[in-house]
C-alpha positions in Angstrom: 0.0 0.0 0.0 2.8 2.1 1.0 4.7 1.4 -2.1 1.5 2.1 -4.5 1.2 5.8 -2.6 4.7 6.5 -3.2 4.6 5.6 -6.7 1.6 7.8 -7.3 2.9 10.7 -5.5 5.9 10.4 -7.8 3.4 11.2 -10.5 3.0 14.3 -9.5 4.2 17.2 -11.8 7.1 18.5 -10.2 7.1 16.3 -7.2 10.9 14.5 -8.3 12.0 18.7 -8.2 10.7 19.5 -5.1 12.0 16.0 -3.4 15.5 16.6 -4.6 15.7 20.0 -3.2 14.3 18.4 0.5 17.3 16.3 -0.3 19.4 19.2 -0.9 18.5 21.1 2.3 19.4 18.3 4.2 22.7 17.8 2.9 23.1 21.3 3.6 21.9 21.2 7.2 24.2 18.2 8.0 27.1 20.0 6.1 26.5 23.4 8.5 26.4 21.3 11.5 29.9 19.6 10.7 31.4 22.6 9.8 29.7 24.2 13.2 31.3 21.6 15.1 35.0 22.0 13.5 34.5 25.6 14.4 33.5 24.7 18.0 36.9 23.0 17.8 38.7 25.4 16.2 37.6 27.7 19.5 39.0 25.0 21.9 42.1 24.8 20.0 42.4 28.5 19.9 41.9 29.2 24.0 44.6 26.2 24.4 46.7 28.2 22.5 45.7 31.5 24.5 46.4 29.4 27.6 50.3 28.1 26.2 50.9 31.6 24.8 50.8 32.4 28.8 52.1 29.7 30.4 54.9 31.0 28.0 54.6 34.4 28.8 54.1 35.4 25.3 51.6 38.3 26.6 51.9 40.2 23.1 50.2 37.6 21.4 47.4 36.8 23.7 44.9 40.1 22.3 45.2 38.4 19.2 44.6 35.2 19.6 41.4 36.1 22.1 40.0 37.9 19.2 40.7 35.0 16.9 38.1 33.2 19.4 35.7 35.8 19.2 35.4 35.9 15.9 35.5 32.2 15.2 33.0 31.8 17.9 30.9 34.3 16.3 31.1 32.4 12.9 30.6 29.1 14.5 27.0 30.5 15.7 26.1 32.1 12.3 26.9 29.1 10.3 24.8 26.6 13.0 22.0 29.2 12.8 22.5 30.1 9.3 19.5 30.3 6.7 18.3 27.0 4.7 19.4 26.7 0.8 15.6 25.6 0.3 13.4 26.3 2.5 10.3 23.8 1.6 7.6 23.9 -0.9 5.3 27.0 1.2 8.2 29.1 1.3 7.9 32.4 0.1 11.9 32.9 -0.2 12.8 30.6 -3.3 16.5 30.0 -4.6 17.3 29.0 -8.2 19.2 25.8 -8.9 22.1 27.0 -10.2 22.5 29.2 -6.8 21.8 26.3 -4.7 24.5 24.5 -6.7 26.5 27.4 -5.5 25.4 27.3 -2.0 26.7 23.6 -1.8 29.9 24.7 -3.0 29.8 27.4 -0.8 29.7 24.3 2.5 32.3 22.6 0.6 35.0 24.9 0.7 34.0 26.2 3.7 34.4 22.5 5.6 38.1 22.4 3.7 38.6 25.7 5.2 37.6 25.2 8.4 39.8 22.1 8.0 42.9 23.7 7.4 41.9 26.8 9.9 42.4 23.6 12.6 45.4 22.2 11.1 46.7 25.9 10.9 46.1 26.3 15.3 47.8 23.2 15.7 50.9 24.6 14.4 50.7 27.9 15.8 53.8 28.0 18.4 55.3 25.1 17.0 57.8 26.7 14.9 59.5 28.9 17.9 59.4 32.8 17.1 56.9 32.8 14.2 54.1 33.4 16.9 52.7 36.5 15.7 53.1 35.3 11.7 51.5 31.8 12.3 48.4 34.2 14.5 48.0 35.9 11.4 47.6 33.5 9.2 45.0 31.8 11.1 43.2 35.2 11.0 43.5 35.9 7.6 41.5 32.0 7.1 39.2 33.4 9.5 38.4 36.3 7.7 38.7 34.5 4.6 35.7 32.1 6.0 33.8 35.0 7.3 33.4 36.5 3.8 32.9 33.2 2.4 29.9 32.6 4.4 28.6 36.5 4.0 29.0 36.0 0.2 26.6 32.2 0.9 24.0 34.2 2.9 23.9 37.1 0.0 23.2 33.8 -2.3 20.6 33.3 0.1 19.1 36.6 0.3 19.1 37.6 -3.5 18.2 33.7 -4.5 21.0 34.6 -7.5 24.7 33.1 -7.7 27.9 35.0 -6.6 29.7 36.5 -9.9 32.4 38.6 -7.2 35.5 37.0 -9.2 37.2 37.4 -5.7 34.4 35.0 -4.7 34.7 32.5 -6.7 38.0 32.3 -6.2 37.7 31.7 -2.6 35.7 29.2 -4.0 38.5 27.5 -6.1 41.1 28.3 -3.9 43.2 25.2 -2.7 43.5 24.9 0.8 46.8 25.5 2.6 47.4 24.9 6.3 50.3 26.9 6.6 
């Protein structure tokens, strides 16, 4: 019986569409979480390195790396309480295809760089006297990943794709971790 509903639902004009963009919005949900978490890590990581920094008595460096947990806290919230890609079929705020093609790439590079942002704060002190260079670094990824996601919510907002060239080639860039 079950079987015989589905098969007629899947009849219905536009059904298939509307299913694979549930789909989609689920991917992206489970994406955002992952990337939230890795960011909630990235925040740990960060206060350890706050907490060596002054064990070590490298005081200089401490402002800097407290705002680097600030700010990835702050992005860490945004992207867990960030807006769908699709929203469901009684939504008034529609996105095209081709932009929620772009919001998926959007998640992807963002999880790589939130990747590397980790592997970047597990090497900061590690190299003796580069303190301050490695701190900068990891905030340049941060700020990299904060306009990556502020270019993903314009996606959002004007249901279009990004054309910003400097974008999309945050988009394509590979992923160092320093």
């Amino acid at each position: 019986m079950v079987e015989h509903i589905q098969g007629l639902i899947t009849k219905i004009p536009g059904y298939d569409a509307y299913n694979s963009k549930e789909s989609m919005r689920d991917d992206d949900r489970r994406l955002r979480d992952q990337v939230a978490r890795r960011l909630d890590e990235a925040v740990s990581d960060l206060t350890s390195v706050s907490s060596s920094l002054a064990a070590k008595r490298q005081l200089g460096a401490i402002g800097a790396v407290e705002d680097l947990v600030r700010d990835t806290r702050l992005l860490g919230d945004r992207v867990r309480t960030a807006s769908y890609g699709f929203e469901g079929l009684f939504s008034d705020r529609k996105v095209d295809e081709f932009a929620l093609g772009q919001l998926k790439a959007f998640d992807v590079a963002f999880d790589a760089q939130v990747d590397a942002l980790v592997k970047q704060i597990s090497s900061v002190g590690a190299e003796g006297d580069e303190v301050e260079s490695q701190i900068r670094d990891v905030g340049t990824t941060v700020d990299n990943l904060d306009r990556l996601f502020n270019a993903r919510n314009d996606v959002i907002t004007t249901a279009t794709p990004s054309h910003d060239p400097n974008i999309l080639n945050l988009l394509e860039a590979p992923v160092t971790s320093s």
